[in-house]
Backbone bond lengths (Angstrom), bond angles and torsions (degrees), N, CA, C in turn:
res aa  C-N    CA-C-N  psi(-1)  N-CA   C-N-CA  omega(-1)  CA-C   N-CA-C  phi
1 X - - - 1.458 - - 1.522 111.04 -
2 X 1.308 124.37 -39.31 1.298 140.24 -172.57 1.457 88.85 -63.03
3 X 1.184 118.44 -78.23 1.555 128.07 -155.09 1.801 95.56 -47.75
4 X 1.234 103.73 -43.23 1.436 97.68 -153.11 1.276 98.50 -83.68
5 X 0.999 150.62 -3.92 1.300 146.57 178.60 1.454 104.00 -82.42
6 X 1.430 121.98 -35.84 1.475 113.01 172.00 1.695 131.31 -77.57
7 X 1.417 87.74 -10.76 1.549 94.51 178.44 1.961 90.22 -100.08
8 X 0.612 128.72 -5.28 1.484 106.60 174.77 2.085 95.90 -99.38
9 X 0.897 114.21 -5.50 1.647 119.23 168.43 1.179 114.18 -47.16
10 X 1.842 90.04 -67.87 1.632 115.93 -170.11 1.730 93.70 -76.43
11 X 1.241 128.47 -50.16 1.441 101.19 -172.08 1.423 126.70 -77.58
12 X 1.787 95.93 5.03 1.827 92.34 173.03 1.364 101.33 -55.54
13 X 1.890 132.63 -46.93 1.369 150.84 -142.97 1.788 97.09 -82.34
14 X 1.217 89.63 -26.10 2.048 83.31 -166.87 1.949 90.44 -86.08
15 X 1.225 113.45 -37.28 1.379 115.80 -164.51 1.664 101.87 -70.96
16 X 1.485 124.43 -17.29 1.414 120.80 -140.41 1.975 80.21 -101.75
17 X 1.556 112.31 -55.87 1.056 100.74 -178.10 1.442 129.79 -88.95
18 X 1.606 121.17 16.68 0.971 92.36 147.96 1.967 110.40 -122.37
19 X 0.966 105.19 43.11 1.203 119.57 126.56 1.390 127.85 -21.62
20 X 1.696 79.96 -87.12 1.281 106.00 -160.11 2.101 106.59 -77.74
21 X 1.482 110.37 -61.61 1.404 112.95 -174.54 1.686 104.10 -93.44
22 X 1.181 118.83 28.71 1.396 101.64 -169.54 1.488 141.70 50.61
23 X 1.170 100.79 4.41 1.844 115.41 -175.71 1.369 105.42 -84.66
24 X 1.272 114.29 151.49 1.479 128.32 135.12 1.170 126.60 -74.98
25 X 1.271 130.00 71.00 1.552 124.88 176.06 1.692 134.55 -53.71
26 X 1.186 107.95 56.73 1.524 137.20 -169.26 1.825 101.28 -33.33
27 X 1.644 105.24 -30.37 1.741 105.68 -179.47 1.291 104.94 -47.78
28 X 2.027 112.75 -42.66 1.572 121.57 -158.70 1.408 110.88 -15.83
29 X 1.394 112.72 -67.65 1.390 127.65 -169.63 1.740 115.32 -32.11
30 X 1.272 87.80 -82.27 1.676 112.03 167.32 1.349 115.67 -19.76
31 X 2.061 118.66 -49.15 0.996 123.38 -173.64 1.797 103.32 -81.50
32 X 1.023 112.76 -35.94 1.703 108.24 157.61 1.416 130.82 -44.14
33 X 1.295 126.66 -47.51 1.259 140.75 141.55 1.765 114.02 -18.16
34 X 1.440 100.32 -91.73 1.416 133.01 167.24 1.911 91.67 -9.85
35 X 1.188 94.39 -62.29 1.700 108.23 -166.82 1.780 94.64 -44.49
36 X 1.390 95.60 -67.07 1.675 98.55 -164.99 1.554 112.30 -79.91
37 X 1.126 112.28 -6.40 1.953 110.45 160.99 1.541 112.72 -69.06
38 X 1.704 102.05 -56.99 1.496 99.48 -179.53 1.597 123.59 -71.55
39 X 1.287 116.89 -3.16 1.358 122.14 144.14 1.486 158.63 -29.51
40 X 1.211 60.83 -71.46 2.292 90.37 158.17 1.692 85.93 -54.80
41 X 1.217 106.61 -78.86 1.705 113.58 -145.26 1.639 103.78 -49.82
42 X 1.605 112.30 -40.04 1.501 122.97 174.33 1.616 97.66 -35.03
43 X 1.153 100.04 -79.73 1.716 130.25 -171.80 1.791 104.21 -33.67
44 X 1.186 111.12 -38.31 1.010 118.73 -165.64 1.858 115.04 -97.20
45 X 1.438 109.63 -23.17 1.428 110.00 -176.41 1.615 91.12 -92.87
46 X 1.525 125.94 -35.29 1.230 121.18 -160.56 1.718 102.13 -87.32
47 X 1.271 104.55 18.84 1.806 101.92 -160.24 1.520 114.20 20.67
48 X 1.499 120.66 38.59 1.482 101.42 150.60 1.510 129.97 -96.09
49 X 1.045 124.28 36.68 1.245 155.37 135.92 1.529 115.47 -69.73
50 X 1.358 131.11 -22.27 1.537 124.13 144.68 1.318 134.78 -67.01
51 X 1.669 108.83 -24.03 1.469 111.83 170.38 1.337 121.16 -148.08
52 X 1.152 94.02 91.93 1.974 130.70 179.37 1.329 97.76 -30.97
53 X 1.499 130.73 115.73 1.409 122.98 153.73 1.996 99.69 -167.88
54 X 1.385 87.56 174.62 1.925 93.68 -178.86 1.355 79.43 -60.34
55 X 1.192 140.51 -133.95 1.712 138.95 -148.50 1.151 103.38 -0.10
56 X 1.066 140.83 -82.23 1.505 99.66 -160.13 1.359 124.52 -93.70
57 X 1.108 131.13 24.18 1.143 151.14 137.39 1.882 105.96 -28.47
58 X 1.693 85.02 -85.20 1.802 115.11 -174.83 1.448 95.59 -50.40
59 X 1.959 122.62 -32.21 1.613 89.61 -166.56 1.814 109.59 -87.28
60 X 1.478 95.84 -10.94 1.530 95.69 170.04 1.236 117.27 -69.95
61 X 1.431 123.72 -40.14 1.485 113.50 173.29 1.697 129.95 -49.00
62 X 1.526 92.08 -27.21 1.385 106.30 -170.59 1.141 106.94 -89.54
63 X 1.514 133.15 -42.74 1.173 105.45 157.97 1.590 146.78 -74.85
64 X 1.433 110.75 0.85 1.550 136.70 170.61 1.826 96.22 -73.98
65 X 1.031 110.74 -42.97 1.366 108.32 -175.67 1.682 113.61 -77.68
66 X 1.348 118.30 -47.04 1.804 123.15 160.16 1.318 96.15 -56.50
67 X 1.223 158.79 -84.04 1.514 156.91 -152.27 1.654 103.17 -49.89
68 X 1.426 113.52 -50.20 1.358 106.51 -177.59 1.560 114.72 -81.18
69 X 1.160 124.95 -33.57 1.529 140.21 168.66 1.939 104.01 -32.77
70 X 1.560 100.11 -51.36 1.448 122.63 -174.95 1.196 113.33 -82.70
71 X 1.520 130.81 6.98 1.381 136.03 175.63 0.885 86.96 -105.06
72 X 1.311 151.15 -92.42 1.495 164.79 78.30 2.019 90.03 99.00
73 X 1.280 108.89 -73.97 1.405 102.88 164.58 1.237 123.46 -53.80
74 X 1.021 128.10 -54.25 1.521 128.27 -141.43 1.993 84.41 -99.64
75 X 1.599 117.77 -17.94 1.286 97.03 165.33 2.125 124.78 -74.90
76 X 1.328 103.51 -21.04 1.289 116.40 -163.57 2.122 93.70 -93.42
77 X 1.249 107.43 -29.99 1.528 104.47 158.81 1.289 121.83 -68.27
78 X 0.824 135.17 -43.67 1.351 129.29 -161.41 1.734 108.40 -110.04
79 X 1.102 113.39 -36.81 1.650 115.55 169.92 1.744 108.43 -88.11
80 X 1.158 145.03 -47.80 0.981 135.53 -135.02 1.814 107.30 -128.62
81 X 0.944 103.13 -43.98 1.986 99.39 176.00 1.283 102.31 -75.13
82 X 1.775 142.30 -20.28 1.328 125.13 166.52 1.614 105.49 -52.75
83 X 1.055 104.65 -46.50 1.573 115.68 178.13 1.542 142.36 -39.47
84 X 1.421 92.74 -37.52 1.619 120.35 -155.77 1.835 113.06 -51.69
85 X 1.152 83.65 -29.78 2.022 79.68 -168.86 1.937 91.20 -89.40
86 X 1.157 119.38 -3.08 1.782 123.84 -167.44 1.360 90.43 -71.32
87 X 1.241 111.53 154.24 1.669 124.56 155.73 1.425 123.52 -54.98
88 X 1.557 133.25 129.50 1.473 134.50 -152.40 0.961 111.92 -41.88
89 X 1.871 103.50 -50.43 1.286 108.62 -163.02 2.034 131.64 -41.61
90 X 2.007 85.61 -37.70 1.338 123.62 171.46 1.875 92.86 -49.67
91 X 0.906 116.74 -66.40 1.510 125.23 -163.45 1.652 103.93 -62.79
92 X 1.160 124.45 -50.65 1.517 119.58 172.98 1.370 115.60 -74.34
93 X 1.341 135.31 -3.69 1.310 138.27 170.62 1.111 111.99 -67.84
94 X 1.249 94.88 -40.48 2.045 116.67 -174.07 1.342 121.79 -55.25
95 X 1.614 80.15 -64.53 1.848 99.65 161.82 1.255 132.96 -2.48
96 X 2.119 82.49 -75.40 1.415 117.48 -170.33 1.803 101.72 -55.72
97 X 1.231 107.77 -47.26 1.453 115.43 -161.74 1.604 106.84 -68.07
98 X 1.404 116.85 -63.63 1.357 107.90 162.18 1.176 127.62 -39.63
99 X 1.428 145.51 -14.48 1.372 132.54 153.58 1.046 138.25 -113.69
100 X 1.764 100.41 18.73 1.493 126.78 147.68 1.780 86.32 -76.17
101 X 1.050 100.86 -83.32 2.002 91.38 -167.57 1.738 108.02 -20.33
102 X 0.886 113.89 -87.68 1.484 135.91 -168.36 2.010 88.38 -29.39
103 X 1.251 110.71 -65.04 1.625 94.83 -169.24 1.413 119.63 -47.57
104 X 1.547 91.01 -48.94 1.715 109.12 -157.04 2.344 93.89 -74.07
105 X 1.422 116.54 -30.16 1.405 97.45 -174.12 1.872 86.82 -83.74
106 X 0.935 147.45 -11.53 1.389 136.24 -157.29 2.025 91.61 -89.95
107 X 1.259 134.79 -25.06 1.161 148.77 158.96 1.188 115.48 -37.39
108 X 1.318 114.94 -53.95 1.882 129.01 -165.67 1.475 87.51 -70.06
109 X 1.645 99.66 149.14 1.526 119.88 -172.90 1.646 100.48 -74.33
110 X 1.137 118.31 -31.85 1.603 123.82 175.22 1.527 115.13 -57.65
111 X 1.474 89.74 -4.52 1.915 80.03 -169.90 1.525 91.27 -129.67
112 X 1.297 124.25 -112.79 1.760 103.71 176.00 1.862 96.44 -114.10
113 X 0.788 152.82 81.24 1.403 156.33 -154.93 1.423 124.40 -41.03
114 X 1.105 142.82 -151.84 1.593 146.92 -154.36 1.382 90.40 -109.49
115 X 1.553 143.61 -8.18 1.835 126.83 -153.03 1.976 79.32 -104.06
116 X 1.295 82.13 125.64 1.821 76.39 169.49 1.365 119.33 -77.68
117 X 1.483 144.83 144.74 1.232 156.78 -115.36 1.530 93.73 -130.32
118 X 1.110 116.80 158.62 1.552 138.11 150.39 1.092 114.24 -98.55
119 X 1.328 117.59 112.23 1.505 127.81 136.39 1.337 136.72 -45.74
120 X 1.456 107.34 115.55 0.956 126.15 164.37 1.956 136.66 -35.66
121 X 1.595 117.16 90.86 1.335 112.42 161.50 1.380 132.95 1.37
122 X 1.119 129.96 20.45 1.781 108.86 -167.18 1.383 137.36 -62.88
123 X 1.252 100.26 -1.15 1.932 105.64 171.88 2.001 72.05 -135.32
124 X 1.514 83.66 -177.38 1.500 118.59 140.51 1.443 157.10 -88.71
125 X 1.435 138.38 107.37 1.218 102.72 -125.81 1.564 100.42 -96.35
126 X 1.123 136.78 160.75 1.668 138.21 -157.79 1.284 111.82 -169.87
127 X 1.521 108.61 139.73 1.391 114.22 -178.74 1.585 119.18 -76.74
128 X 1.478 108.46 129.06 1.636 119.23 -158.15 1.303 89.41 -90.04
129 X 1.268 108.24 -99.14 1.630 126.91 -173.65 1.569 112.86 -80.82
130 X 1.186 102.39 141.31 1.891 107.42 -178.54 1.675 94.87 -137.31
131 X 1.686 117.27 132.40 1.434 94.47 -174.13 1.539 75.22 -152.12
132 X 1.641 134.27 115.94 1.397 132.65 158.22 1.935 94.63 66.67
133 X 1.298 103.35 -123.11 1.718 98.20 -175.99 1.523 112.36 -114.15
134 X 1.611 118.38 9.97 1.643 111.53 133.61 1.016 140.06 -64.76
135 X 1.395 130.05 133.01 1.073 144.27 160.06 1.433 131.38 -132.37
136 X 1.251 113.03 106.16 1.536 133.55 164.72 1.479 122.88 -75.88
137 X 1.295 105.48 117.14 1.686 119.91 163.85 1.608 108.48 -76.26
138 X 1.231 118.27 146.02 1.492 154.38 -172.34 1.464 87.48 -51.36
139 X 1.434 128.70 -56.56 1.481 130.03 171.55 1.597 121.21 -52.59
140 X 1.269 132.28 -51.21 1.035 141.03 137.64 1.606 130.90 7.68
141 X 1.227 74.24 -67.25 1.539 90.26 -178.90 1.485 115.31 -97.23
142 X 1.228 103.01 -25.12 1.490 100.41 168.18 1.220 136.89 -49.62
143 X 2.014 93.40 -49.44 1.843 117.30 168.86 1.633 102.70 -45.55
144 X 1.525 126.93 -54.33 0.968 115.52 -177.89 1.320 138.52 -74.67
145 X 1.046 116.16 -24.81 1.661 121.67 157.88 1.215 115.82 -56.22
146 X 1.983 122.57 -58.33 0.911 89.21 169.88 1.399 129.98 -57.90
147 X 0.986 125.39 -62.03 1.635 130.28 -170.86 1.473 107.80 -38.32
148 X 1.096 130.56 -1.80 1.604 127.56 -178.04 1.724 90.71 -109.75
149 X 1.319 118.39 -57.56 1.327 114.76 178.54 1.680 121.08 -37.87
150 X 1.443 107.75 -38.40 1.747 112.89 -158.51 1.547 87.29 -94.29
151 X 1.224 116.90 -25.78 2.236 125.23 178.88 1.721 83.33 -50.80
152 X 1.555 112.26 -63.89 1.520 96.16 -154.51 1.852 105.63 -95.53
153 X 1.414 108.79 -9.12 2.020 82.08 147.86 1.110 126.88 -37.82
154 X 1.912 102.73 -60.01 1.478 100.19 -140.00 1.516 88.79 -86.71
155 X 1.107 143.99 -33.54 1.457 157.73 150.88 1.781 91.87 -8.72
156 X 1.087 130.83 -74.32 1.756 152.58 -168.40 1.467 96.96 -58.22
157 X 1.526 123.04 -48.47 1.453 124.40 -178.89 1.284 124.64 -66.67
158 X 1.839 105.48 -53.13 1.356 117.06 171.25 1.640 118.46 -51.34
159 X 1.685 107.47 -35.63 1.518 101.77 -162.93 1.592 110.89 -99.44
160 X 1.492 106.91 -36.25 1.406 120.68 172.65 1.309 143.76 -118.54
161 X 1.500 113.54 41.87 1.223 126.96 175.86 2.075 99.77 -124.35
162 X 1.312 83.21 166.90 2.112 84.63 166.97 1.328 122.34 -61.77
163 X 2.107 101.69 -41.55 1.339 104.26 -169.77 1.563 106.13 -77.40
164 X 1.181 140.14 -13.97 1.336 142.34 176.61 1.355 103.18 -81.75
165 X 1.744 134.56 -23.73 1.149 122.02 -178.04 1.677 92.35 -85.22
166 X 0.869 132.57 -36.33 1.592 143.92 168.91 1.595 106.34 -38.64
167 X 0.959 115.53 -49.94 1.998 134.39 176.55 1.078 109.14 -66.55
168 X 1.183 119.79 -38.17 1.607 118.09 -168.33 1.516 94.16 -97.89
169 X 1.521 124.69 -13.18 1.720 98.15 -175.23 1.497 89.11 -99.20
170 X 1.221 143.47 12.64 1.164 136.51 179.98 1.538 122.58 -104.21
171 X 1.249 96.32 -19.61 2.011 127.39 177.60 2.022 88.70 -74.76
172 X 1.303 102.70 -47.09 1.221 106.28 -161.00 1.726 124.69 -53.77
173 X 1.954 88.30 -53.96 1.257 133.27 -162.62 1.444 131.68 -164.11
174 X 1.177 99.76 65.63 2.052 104.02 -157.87 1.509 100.73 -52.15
175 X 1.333 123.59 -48.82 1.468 127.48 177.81 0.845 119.20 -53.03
176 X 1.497 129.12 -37.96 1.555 133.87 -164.38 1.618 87.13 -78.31
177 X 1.600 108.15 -53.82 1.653 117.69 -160.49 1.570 98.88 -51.61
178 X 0.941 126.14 -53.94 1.626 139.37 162.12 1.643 90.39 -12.83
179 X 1.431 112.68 -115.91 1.257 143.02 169.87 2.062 104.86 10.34
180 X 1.211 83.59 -46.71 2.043 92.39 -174.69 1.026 98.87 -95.76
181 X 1.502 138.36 11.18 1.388 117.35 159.32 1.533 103.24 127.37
182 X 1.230 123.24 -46.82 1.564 128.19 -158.55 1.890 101.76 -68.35
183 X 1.516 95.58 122.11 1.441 117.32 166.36 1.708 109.34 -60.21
184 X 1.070 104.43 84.21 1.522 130.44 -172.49 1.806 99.15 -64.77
185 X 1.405 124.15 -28.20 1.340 112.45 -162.89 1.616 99.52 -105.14
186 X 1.319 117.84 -8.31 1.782 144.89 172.08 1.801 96.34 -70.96
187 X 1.433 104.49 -52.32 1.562 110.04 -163.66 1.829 106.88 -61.48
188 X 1.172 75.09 -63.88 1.881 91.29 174.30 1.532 119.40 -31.94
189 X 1.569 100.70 -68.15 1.865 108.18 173.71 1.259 90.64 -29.48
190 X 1.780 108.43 -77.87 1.460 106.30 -156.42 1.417 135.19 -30.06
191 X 1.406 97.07 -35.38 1.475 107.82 -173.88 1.535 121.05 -66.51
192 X 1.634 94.06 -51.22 1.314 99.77 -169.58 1.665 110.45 -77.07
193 X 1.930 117.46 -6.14 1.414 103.35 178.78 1.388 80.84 -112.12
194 X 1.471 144.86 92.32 1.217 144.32 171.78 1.992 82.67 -159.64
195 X 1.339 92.52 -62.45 1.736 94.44 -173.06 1.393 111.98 -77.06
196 X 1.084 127.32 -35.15 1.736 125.74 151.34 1.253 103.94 -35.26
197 X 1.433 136.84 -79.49 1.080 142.92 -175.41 1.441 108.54 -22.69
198 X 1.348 112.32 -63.10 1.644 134.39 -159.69 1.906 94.71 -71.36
199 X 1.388 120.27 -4.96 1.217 114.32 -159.92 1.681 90.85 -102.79
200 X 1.516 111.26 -58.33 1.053 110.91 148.49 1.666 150.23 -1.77
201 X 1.143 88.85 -68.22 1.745 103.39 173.00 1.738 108.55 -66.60
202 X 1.432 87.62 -59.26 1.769 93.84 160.30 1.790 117.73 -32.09
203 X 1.090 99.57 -58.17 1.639 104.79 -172.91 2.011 102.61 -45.98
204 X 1.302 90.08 -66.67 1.711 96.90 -179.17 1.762 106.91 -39.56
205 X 0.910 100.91 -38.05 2.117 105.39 -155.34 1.498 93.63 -88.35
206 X 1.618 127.46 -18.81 1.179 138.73 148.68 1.347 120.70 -53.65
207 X 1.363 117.64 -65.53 1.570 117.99 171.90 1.265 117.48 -68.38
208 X 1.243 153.25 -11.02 1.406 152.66 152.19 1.578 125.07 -57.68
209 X 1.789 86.18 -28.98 1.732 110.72 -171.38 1.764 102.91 -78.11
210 X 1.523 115.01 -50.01 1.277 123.48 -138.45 1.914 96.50 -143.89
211 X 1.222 111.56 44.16 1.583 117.39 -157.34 2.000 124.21 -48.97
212 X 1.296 82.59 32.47 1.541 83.07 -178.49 2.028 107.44 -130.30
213 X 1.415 121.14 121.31 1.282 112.25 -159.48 0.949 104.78 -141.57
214 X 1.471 140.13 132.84 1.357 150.84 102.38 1.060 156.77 -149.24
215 X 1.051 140.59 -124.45 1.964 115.93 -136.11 1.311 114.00 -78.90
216 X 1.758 118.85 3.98 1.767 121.81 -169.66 2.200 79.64 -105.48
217 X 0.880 126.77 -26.46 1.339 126.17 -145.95 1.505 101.92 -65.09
218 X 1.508 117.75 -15.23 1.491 113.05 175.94 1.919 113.38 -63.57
219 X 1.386 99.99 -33.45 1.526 113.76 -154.51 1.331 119.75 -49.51
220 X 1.761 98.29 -55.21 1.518 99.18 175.65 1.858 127.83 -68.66
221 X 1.214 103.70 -27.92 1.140 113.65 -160.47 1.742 85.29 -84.81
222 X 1.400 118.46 -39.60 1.450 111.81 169.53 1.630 126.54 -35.95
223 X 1.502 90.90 -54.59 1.394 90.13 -163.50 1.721 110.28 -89.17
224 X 1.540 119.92 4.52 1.481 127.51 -173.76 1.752 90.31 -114.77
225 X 1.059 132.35 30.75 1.424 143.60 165.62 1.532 108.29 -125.28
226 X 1.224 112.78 -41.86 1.873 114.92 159.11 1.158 121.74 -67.69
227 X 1.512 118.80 -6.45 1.425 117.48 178.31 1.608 116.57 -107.06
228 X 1.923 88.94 -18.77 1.490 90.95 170.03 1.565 108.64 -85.63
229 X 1.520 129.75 -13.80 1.373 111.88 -168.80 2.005 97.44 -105.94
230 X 1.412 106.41 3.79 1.735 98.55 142.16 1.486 136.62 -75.08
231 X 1.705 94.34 -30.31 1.312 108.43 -179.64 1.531 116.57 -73.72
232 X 1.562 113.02 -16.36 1.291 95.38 178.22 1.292 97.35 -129.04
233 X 1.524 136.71 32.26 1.214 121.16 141.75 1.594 80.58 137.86
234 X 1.242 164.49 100.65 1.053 164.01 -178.01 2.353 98.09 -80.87
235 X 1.092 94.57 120.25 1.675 105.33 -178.22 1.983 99.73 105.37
236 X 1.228 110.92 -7.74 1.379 104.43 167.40 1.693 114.60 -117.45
237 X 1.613 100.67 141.99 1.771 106.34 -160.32 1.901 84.55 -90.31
238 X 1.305 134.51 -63.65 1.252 105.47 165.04 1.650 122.42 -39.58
239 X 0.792 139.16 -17.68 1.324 129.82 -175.68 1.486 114.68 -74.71
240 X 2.022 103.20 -51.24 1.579 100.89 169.38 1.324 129.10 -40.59
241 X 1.737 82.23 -57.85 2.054 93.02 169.80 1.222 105.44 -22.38
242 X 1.342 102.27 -109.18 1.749 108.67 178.02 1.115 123.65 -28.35
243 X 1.116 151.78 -68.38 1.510 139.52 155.95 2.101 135.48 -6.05
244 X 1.963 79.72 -48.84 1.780 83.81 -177.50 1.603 95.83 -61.14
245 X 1.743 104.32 -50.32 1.109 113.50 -155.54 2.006 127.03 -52.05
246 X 1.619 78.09 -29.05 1.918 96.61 179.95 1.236 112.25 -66.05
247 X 1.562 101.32 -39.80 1.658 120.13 -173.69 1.298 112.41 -56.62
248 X 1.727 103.74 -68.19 1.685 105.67 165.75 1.461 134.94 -31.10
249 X 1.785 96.06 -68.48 1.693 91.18 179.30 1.901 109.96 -54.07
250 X 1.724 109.67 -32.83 1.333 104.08 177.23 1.542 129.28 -21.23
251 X 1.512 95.29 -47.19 1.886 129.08 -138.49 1.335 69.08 -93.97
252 X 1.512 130.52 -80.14 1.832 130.13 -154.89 1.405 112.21 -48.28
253 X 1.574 113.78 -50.67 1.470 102.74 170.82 1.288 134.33 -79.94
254 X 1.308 122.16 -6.32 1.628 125.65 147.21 1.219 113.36 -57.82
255 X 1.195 127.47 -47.40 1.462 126.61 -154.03 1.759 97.41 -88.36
256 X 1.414 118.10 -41.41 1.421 115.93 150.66 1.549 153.87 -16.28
257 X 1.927 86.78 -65.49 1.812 114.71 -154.13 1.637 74.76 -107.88
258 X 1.166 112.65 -58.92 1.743 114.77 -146.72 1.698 100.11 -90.66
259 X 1.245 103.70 -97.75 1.779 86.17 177.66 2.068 84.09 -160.11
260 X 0.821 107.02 168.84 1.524 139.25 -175.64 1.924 104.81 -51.53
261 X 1.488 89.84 -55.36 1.580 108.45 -166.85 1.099 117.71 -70.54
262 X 1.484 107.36 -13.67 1.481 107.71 -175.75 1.719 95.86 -105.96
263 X 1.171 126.92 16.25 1.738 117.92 -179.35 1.573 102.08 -74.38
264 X 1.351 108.34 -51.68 1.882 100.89 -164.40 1.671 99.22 -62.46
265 X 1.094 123.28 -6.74 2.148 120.20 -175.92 1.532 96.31 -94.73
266 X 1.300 125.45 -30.92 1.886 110.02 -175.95 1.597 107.83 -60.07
267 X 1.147 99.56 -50.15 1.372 84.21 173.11 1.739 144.15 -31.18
268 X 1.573 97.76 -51.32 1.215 128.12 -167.59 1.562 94.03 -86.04
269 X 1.517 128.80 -35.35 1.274 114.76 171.43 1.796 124.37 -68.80
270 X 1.600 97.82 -32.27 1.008 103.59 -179.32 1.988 126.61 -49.58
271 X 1.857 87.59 -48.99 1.517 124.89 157.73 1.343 107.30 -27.09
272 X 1.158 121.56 -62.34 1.830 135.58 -160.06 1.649 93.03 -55.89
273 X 1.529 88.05 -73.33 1.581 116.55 -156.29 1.831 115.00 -54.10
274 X 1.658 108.14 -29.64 1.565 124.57 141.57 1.565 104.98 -42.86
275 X 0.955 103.70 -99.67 1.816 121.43 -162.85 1.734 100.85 -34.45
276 X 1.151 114.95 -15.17 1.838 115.82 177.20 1.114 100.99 -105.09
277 X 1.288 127.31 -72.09 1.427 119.34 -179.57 1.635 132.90 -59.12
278 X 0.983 109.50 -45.68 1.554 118.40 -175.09 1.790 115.92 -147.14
279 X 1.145 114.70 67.83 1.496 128.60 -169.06 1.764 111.77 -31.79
280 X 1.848 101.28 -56.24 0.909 125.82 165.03 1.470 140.23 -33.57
281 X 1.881 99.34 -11.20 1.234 87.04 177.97 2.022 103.01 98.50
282 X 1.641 96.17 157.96 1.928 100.64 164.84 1.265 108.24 -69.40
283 X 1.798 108.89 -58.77 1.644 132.02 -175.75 1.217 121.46 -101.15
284 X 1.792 114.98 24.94 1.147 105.85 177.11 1.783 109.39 -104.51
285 X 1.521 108.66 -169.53 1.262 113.50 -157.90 1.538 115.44 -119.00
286 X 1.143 129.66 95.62 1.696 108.37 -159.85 1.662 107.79 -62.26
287 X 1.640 111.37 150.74 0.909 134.35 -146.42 1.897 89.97 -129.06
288 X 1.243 90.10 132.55 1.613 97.95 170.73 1.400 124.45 -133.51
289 X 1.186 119.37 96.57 1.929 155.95 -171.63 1.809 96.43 -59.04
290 X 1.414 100.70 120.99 1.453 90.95 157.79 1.073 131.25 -96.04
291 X 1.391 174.11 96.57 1.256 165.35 -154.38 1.334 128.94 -101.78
């Protein structure tokens, strides 16, 4: 449950923008990372890392989530809207390269370096629920609340606000959306510092989970969060949900029932056995391309 709640985080962000621009934003990961590097340092300039409690917990999230929100822009400005009218391929090349950058400068000792970090305590950790031979830690359950809580923000934004009706006519038809008025290059930011954001928070609920972090630690969990928001329909935010979540328990009961070594390959089988059977996704929508 833990695990999977963070990969449906990060794949709310991969599912949201390409949604909207059709991309795979391969950085996502990286910017998940980002979340739980600049964490520590949060934790550490704000000394709330001296006194463990929900507050400062929540104010680290919040600012992991503004810090990444603001990467998230200034990555889709400067790498990706020069781009926009280019051929995809142009656009996923980019991707790729920006989170080659992002790993390889997050390496240099000037920035947070290659020694992986300790995370910072911010609660205490304590047994929540005990039921027969489950047992849930206070963290546990936390990952999942939040991650169900921020499902039905952005769920509330996408469906019932202007700027979500703005998102959805741009997912649809950015040109057309253009044409009726909607600030198409306004919509976009949004997106990508909305799902940054969401990558963010992830990062924190990551380092609480798994307290050792750095600058490669976005990668895997990156790319087994793109496989969960294929698996459940890639362009649908219920779909990520379900997706991280399949993925996770996937990974726990392999590594459980079957053996350890084979957890990082379910994924990737799972991947296959999508793309043959049902391309579309659980909750996704088939899509018909003209050529």
């Amino acid at each position: 449950m833990k695990l999977g709640s963070i990969y449906a985080l990060i794949a709310l962000g991969y599912t949201m923008v390409y949604g909207v621009l059709r991309l795979i934003n391969f950085a996502h990961g990286d910017v998940f990372m980002l979340g739980a590097m600049l964490s520590i340092y949060f934790a550490r300039w704000t000394r709330l890392d001296m006194h463990p409690s929900w507050i400062s917990l929540f104010c680290i999230i919040g600012m992991a989530m503004a810090a990444c929100g603001l990467i998230g822009g200034v990555i889709e400005r400067v790498a990706y809207r020069p781009l926009r009218s280019a051929p995809k391929l142009s656009l996923l090349i980019t991707a790729i390269g920006v989170s080659l950058l992002i790993e390889n400068a997050g390496q240099l000792h000037a920035v947070f370096g290659p020694t992986p970090q300790a995370f910072p305590g911010l609660i205490e950790t304590r047994e929540a629920i005990h039921i027969g031979s489950l047992t849930l830690s206070n963290i546990e359950v936390l990952v999942f609340v939040v991650a169900i809580a921020l499902m039905v923000i952005l769920h509330f934004i996408v469906h019932h606000t202007k700027l979500g009706l703005a998102m959805r006519a741009v997912s649809f038809n950015y040109q057309t959306a253009s044409l009726m008025g909607v600030n198409v290059d306004h919509v976009i930011s949004f997106t990508f510092i909305l799902g940054s954001a969401l990558a963010g928070a992830a990062g924190v609920l990551f380092g609480l989970s798994y307290p050792s972090i750095d600058p490669l630690t976005g990668f895997a969990p990156g790319i087994r969060a793109f496989v969960a928001a294929v698996l459940g329909g890639i362009g649908s935010i219920p779909g990520a949900l379900l997706g991280g979540f399949l993925i996770g328990e996937a990974e726990t009961l392999t590594a459980s029932y079957i053996s350890s070594t084979y957890k990082d390959a379910i994924a990737f089988v799972i991947l296959i056995l999508v793309l043959l059977i049902k391309p579309s996704g659980l909750l996704g929508k088939k899509t018909i391309e003209k050529v």
